[in-house]
Structures are given as structure tokens and as C-alpha cells.
N, C-alpha and C positions, 0 to 999 in steps of 0.2 A: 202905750195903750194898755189899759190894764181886761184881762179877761182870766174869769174865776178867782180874783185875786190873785192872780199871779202876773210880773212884768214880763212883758214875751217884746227883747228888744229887739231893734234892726241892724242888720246887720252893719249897713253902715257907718253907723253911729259906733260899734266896735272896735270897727278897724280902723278907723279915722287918725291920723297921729302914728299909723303904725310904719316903723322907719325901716324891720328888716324883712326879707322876704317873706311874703306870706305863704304858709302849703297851700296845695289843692284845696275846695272849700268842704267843710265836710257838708252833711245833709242835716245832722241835729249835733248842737252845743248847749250843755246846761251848764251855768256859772254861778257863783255864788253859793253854792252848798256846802253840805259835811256831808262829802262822800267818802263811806267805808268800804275799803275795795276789795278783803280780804286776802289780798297779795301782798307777802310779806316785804316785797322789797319799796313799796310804796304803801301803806297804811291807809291811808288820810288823804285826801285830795278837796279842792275846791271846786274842782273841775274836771269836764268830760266832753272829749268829739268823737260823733260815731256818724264813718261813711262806708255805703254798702253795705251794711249792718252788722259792721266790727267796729270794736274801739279803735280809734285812731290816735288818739291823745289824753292821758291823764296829769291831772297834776294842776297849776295855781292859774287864776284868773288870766295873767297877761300871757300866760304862755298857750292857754288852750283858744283865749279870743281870737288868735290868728286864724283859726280854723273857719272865721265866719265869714263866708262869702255871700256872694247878692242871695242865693237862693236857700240858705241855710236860715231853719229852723232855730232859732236862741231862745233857750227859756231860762229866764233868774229864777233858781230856786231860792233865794230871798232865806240861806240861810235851815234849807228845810233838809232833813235825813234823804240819801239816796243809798240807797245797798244791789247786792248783785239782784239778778230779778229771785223768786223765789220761785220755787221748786216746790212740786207738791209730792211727795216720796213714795204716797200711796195712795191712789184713790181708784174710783172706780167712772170714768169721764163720762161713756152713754146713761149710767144712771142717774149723775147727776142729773142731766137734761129731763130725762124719763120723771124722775120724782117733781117733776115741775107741772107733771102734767097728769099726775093722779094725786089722790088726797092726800095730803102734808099732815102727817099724824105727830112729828116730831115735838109740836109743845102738848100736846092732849094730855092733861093733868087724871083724868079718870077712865074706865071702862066704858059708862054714861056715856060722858062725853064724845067717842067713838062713836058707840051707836048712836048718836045722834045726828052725827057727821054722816055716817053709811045712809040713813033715812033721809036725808036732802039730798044727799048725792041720788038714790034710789028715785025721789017722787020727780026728780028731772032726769029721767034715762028711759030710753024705752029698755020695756019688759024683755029678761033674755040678757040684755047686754052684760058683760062684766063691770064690777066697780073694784078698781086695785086702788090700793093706801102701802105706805109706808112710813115707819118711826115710830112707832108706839113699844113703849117698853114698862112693863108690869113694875119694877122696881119703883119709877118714878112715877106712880100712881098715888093718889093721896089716900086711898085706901082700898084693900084686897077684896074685890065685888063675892057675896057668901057664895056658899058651893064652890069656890074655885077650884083647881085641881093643878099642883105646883107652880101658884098663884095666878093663875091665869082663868078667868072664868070659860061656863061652856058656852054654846054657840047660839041657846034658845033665844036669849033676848037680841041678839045680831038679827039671826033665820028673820024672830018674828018681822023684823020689819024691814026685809032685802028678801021675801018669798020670792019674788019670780026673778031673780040678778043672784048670779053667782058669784060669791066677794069673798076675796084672797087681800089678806091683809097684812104686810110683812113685817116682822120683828125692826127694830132700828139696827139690828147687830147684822140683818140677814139670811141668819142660820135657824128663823121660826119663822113660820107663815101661820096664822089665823085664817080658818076657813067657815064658810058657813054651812046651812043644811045644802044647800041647791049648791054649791060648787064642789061637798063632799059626795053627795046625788053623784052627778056629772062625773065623779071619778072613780067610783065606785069603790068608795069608802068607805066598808060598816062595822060590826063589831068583830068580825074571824077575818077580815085582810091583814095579812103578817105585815111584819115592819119590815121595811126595804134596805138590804145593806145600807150601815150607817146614817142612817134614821129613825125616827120612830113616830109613830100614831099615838097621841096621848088618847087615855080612855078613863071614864071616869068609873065609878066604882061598879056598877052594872056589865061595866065593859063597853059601855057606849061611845065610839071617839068624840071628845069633849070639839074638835076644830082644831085642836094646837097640829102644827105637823113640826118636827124638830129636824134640822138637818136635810138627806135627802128624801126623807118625805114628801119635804117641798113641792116633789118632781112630781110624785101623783097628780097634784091638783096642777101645779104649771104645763104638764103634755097636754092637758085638758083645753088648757088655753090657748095654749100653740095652736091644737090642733083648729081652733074655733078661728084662727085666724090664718088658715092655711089656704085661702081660695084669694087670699090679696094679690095683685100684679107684684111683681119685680118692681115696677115703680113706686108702688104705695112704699114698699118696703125700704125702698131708701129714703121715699122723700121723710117716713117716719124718723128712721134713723137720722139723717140730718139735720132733721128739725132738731132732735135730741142733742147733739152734739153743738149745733149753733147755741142752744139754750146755755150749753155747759159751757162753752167757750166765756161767752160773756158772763157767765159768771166768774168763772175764775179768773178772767182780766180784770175784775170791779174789786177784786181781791187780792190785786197782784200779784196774780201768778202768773209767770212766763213759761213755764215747763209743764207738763204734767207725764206722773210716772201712772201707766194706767193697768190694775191691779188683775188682771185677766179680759181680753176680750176675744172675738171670735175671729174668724177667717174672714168672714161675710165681715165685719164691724173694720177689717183692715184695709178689706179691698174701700170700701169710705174713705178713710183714711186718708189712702194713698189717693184716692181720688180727688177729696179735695184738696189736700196737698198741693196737686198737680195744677190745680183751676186757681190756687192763690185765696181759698177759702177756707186756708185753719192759719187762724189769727194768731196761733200759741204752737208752742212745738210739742209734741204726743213720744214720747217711750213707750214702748208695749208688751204686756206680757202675752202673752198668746194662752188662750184657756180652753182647750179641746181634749180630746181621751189619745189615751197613746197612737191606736190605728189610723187616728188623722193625721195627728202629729207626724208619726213615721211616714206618712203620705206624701207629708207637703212641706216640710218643714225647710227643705231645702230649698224648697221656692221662694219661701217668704223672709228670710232673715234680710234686714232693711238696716242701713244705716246712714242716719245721716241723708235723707233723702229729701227731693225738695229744698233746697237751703237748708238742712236742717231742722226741717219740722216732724219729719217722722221717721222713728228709729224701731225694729219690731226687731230684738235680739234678746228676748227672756221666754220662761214657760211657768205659769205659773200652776200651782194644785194647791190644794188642802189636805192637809192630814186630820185635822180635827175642828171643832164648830167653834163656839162664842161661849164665852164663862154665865154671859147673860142669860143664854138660853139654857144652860146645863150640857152643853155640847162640847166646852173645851175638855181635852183629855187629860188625865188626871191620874198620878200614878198611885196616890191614895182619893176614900170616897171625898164627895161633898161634904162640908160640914152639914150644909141643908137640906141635899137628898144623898143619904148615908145607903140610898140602895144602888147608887151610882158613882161612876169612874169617868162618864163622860161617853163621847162620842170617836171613834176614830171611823174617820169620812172617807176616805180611799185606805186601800190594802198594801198592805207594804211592798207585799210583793209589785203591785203597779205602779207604788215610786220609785222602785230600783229599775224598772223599767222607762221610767219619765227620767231619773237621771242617766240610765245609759244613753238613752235620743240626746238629751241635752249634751253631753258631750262627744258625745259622735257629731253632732250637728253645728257644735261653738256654739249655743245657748247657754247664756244664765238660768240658773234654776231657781224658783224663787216661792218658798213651800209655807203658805198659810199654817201656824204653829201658836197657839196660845196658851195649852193647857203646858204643865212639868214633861206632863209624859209625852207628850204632843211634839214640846222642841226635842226633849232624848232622842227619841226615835226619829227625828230629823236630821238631829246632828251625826245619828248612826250613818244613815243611807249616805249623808255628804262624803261622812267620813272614808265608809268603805267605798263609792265611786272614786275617791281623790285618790287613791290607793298609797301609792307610795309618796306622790308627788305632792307641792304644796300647792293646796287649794286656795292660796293668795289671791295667784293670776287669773281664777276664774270669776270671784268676784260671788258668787252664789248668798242668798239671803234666805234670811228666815221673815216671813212677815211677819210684823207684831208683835213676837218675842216677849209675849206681857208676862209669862208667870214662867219663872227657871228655877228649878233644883239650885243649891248654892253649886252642884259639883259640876253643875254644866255651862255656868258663868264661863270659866276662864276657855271653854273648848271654842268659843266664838273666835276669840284671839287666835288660839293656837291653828285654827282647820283654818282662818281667811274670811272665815263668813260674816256677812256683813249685820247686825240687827236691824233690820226696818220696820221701826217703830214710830206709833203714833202718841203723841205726848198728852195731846188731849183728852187721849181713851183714859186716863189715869184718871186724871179728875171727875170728868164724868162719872165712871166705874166706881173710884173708892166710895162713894157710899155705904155699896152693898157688896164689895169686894170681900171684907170680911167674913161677914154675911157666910156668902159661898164657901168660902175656903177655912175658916177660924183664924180669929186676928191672930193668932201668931206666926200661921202658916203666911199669913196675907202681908205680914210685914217682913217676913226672912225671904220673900220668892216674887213679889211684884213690882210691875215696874223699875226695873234695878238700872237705868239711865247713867251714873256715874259707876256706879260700881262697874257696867260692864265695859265703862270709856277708861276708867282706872286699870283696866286689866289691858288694854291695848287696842280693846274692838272698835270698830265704826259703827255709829251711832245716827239712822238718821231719821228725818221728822218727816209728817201727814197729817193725814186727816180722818183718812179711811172715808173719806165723801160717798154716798151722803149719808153713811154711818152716823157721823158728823156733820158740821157746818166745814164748808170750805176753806173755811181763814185761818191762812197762815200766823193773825195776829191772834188769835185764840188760842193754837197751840203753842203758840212761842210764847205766852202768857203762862202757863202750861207749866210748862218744859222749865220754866226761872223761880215759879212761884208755886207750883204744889197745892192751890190752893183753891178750896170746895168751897161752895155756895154758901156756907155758913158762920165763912171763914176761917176755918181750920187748917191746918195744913197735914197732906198726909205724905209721912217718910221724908221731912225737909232734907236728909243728909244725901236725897238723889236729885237734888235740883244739881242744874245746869246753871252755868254762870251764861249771861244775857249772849257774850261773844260764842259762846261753844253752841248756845241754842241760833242763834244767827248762822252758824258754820255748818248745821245741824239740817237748817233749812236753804242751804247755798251750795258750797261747795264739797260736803260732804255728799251731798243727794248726789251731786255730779259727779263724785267718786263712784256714787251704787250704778252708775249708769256707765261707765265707762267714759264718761264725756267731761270728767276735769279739765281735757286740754282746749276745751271748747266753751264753755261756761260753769258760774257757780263764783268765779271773783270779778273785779270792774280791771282787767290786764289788757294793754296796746295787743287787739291780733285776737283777742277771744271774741263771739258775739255779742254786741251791745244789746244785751238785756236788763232794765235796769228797773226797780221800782221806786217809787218816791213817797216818801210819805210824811204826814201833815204834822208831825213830832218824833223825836229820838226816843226812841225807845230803846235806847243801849241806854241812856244816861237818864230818864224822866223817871219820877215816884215808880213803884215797882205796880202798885195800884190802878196807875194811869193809862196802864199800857192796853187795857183791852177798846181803852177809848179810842187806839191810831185808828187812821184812816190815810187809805190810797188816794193820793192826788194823782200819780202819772204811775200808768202801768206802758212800757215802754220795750216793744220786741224786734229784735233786728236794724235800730236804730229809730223805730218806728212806733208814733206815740196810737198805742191801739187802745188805751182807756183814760180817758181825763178827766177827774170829777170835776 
């Protein structure tokens, strides 16, 4: 019987003829593919049985068909790519959901164009409500709206047509919110409010604030919000939260993602979590960083570190912070100015002194640390604080990350290697970014110091891949496009000598991610005895035109032997 174009055969018809004992039957057998299993002592396979949601069998058609009993699942991949599932290394999982459910700014080619979006959303909203957006980014504007003030215009033409709706609009980086007149109103935003530790109030020449908020800004006009939604039950508030996270699920199963590493969330977002876990309703398995201020953390920290829980769906052993913003917004920190705002270094977002305190919990408590770092001076002073918590010892066995890792001094390259720490980088951010990556920083500086992918794998460090969702789009085949090919919308390529060859960027988004997670002996290759997570897809992208690759597509997104996404 054929269904989606694929042969889904019977079992019967497999075993028929078969003359030695057969095992137990597993639950799903796929046959007939190139499976790449990234375990070195089997490479290559045709074949795959997975019962109770381990591998049970790798290796050639007649040897894994034994495994098909009356009740087992058979699919002939007919010949089609199967790899470990992937792993998404960084993203941010309740946002995804969230951003599904407020204005999608991520393709808005102008300012106009915004405002135009705010005014439809505005004349269907009753008066009063909020209108929240996300992804709109000033670079990829097709041209600079006048009066802007470090490129971003001011708020009049917004106000004019969202008067009675207070609308926060956020950067695509997340380190910039756009506000209008009635939400800076509502917060009490005017021309003498100082700027808030590691933040700032853009003001235009009058001293007027133009709307831009940078950094923790943000938090002025989001208390506001909070507090506007502070009279909902306990139940509104999960069934929102749920909704959110069901959205994301299915999203990143339709992308083949079996894991997700998730880039900060809350106490509240965990207790979910674990709740659905527990009910059989998170279809993917969740790592967690945990994103709270140290007096919480010191609170509870010990209550919550989770592994492995659930069959393995939910793991909460990271803490994540920031030390500095988005190069987008003028936020990453910088140990010399902008090329473009020469009156700036950037943003450093928390104090130092409070990440030697975030790393002493973290290692009092057996927490990964895991410190948001994009500007030069932003990873220095990251790699400082690791360094002096590691003390004498080597920071190997704790595994600690730097997120994003996009812009390194050449002298603090090789310290990744040397201190243990992992890069958790997103390969997409490159291409996206180089545009206007020079831009910021001066092309010379922007090709000695960005994105350095091989150079930091050449030095020994661990290298691993995301998305930064919904920074980004969620697909793992876009950064892994990324990550091989360097190459920008125009077709250029920027810094070809840090591509990844196709296997390193595959390892990158498998079993390297499952090194940053502790969980190698669990998943990240297709090994008898690890979780059968597996994804499938509709071309080899290890071996097809280097072009072609952003065209794959997921046929089977497959978790715990269990097919959760089938196109």
C-alpha cells in the first residue's frame, strides 16, 4: 500500500522465508535507506529496529527485517537520508509558540510596511488592548525611513495610528523593543527617565525618546505589560503557556527536530514542563536552561535540577545569563567603539560581579553555566569569570558554554580549548548578519574576529549548531546550509576558509549538541541501546549540489521509536 509515497510494508511479507530465530518484534523497522549513524564502529547502515524507544538493531536489510513482528511498524525508506534526530542547540521553545500568536514582522521589507501591519492589527482590537510583534530588523530594510535616529525611526508615524493600543514591537535579535506613544505613556517614559542598568532609552535630538528601548530597557515597557495581565487565574496562565509550547512542538517536529536545548526559561515555564512530560504531552524532549536572578536561583535551585525525566523528555541542569546584547542592536560589547556608532562599546547586560555569583550557584549546585556572549569584550570577560570559577581544575568535566560566540579577539580563540568551554553557536546568525556585519565593526575587524567555526574546531573546541528561534527560522536545514556554504542572498560568500565540511556540520547538529548537553550516551548517533530518535529526509544532503540543500525536506520526524511528524 502506498501512503505519502512511501511503501509502508507488512510485516508478514518480511519475515516469510525467514529460516533462523527471529528476536522479539520491535515496534518500528525502517529498511532500504542510507543511514548515517555517526558511530564510528558502524558508519553506514541500511537499516534500523527500534523497541520501547531504543535502538535495537542496526545494520543490512536481512539482518534488521527479523525484527518485524505482526505488530510492528515497517517503513521502506525507498532509498531516502536518515540521520540521528536533530538537536536544536539553542533556541528559545515558549517563544517560538508565542511568536505564532502576535505579528510576524520577520519578512517586513520597510518601516511602512510595519506601520501598516500595527493599523490592521489596531482597527480589529478593542481600544486599550496590547498589539505585540516580533522580527523586524532596521538593516534589512530597503531603505532608512528620514529623521531616523541609529537607523531606526521615531515613533510618530506608529502612535499616529495605534492612539488608544499600546504596541511593543521587538527587535528580531531581542535585545531592541520598539515602543509607541501610549505604551511609553503607560510606563512612564519621557525625556529625564535615566537609562536602566544595561540599557538604554534612545532619544532623538530634542531628547525626546524616539521608542527604540535597547537591552534592559525593554523591561520598562514589558512590567507594564505584565502588570496589565496580572488579574488572569492560574489557569488562563498555563492554558496560555501551553498553547505556546504545543505550537512550538509542532513546529519543530515538521523540522525535524527531536531535542530542543531551550536558551533560558522560567521556574513557572518548568513546572509545564515537567507537567506535561508527566501527562505524555511533550512530543520532543526539552534541556533547559533555567533564567532567573541569583536570589531565586539560590532558592530553588536545588529543587529543580531534572534529568532525564519522563523517559527522557525533560532534562533542567543549565543556568543561563547574559553578559552583553545583539551586534544588531548596538548592544554586543565591544572592546573597541563601533565602526558605525564610534560613540559606543556596546552594552554590558548584567555585572560582573553577579556572574561570579551565577557561577558560584552553578557549581555549588552541579549546574552548567551557559553566558549569552557576542561582542570581543563580552566573550573576554566570560571566559574571565569561567576561568577564575574553574580554579585550578579543569573545566572539561563541567561542560560550561558560551552562547553564540559570534565575535572573538584572535587571542581568546584558543582559551575555548584550553578552559573545556563549549561554543554554542548558531551558524545561521552568519549569514544572515554578514550583510551589515562589517558595517558595525569595519571589514577588517569583521573578518579577523567573526564567526570563526573552523578556526575555533581547528584549535580543539566543540562547535555546536541552532538557530536562536525565533531569532531565526527553526530549520536545522537552513543552518546546516549555513554552516557548509557561507553564503548570503546575493551569492557571495563570506570568510569561505570557516565553512564546515557537510559531516562536521551534521556532527554539529547531532552528536556534538549532545555532547553540550551531557547526554552523548543517550542520543546524537543511530547506536543499539541509545534512544531511537531519528529524522528522515526527502534527499542527501551529505552528498547533493551544495545549492540544493536548502530545498530538503522532513518526511519522518521519529522520537523514541515513534513516528510524531510524517509529511
Amino acid at each position: 500500500m502506498k501512503k505519502s509515497g512511501w511503501r509502508v510494508l507488512t510485516a508478514v511479507a518480511l519475515v516469510a522465508g525467514s529460516c533462523s530465530q527471529a528476536p522479539p518484534p520491535a515496534d518500528l523497522v525502517l529498511l532500504n535507506g542510507k543511514i548515517v549513524t555517526l558511530d564510528d564502529s558502524l558508519t553506514e547502515a541500511r537499516a534500523l529496529a527500534a523497541t520501547d524507544g531504543r535502538i535495537t538493531a542496526v545494520g543490512n536489510n536481512e539482518h534488521v527485517r527479523r525484527y518485524a513482528g505482526e505488530g510492528t511498524r515497517v517503513i521502506d525508506l525507498e532509498g531516502r537520508l536518515a540521520i540521528p534526530g536533530f538537536i536544536e542547540g539553542h533556541g528559545h521553545f515558549l517563544s517560538i509558540g508565542a511568536a505564532q500568536l502576535n505579528l510576524d514582522l520577520m519578512g517586513t521589507g520597510s518601516w511602512e510596511q510595519i506601520v501598516a501591519m500595527v493599523e490592521e492589527a489596531a482597527a480589529g482590537t478593542e481600544p486599550g488592548e496590547w498589539i505585540l510583534g516580533r522580527g523586524w530588523h532596521q538593516d534589512k530594510w530597503s531603505s532608512t525611513p528620514e529623521g531616523s535616529v541609529d537607523g531606526v525611526p521615531l515613533h510618530a508615524g506608529l502612535s499616529a495610528v495605534s492612539p488608544d493600543h499600546p504596541v511593543l514591537l521587538t527587535h528580531a535579535s531581542g535585545h531592541a523593543s520598539f515602543a509607541n506613544a501610549r505604551a511609553l505613556e503607560l510606563a512612564g517614559i519621557g525625556p529625564q527617565t535615566p537609562h536602566p542598568a544595561g540599557g538604554e532609552i534612545i532619544r532623538d535630538a530634542r531628547g525626546n525618546p524616539t521608542g527604540l528601548l535597547r537591552e534592559t530597557a525593554q523591561g520598562l515597557v514589558r512590567r507594564v505589560y505584565a502588570e496589565s495581565r496580572a488579574g488572569r487565574t492560574s489557569e488562563q496562565v498555563e492554558a496560555e503557556l501551553r498553547r505556546q509550547a504545543e505550537l512550538a512542538a509542532r513546529e519543530c517536529l515538521s523540522q525535524g527536530i527531536t531535542s530542543f536545548q531551550d536558551a533560558g526559561s522560567s521556574f513557572q515555564a518548568v513546572d509545564l514542563f515537567k507537567k506535561m512530560a508527566d501527562e505524555g504531552a511533550l512530543p520532543l524532549r526539552l534541556w533547559v536552561m533555567l533564567r532567573e536572578n541569583n536570589e531565586s536561583l539560590a532558592a530553588r535551585l536545588a529543587d529543580y535540577r531534572t534529568v532525564d525525566h519522563a523517559d527522557h523528555r525533560l532534562t533542567v541542569r543549565a543556568i543561563k545569563r547574559s553578559i552583553d546584547g545583539a551586534l544588531g542592536s548596538h548592544g554586543a560589547w565591544l572592546l573597541e567603539p563601533y565602526a558605525d556608532l564610534p560613540s559606543s562599546t556596546g552594552l554590558n547586560t548584567t555585572s560582573l560581579e553577579d556572574l561570579r555569583e551565577t557561577a558560584r550557584l552553578a557549581r555549588e549546585h552541579d549546574y552548567q553555566l551557559c553566558v549569552h556572549a557576542i561582542g570581543d569584550r563580552g566573550n573576554r570577560e566570560t571566559l574571565d569569570i569561567f576561568e577564575e570559577a574553574f580554579g585550578d581544575s579543569d573545566g572539561s568535566g563541567l561542560r560550561w558554554r558560551v552562547e553564540h560566540a559570534q565575535h572573538l579577539h584572535p587571542d581568546d580563540v584558543p582559551r575555548f580549548a584550553s578552559l573545556g568551554v563549549i561554543a554554542s553557536m548558531q551558524a545561521i546568525h552568519c549569514t544572515s548578519d554578514a550583510p551589515w556585519v562589517p558595517q558595525r565593526l569595519g571589514r577588517e575587524r569583521a573578518l579577523q574576529e567573526s564567526y570563526l567555526w573552523k578556526t575555533l574546531m581547528e584549535s580543539g573546541a566543540v562547535v555546536t549548531n541552532g538557530t536562536d528561534a525565533p531569532v531565526e527560522d527553526v530549520s536545522p536545514i537552513a543552518s546546516y546550509y549555513a554552516a557548509v556554504s557561507r553564503k548570503l542572498g546575493d551569492g557571495s560568500v563570506f570568510m569561505p576558509e570557516q565553512r564546515m565540511s557537510r559531516m562536521e556540520a551534521l556532527r554539529s547538529y547531532t552528536l556534538d549538541n549532545a555532547f553540550a548537553a551531557f547526554e552523548e550516551q543517550q542520543k546524537g548517533s543511530l547506536s543499539v541501546g541509545k534512544l531511537a530518535d531519528v529524522t528522515v529526509l526527502d534527499r542527501d544532503i551529505l552528498s547533493i549540489p551544495e545549492d540544493e540543500i536548502p530545498g530538503a525536506r522532513v518526511d519522518f520526524t521519529i522520537v523514541g521509536g515513534r513516528v510524531e511528524h510524517e509529511r
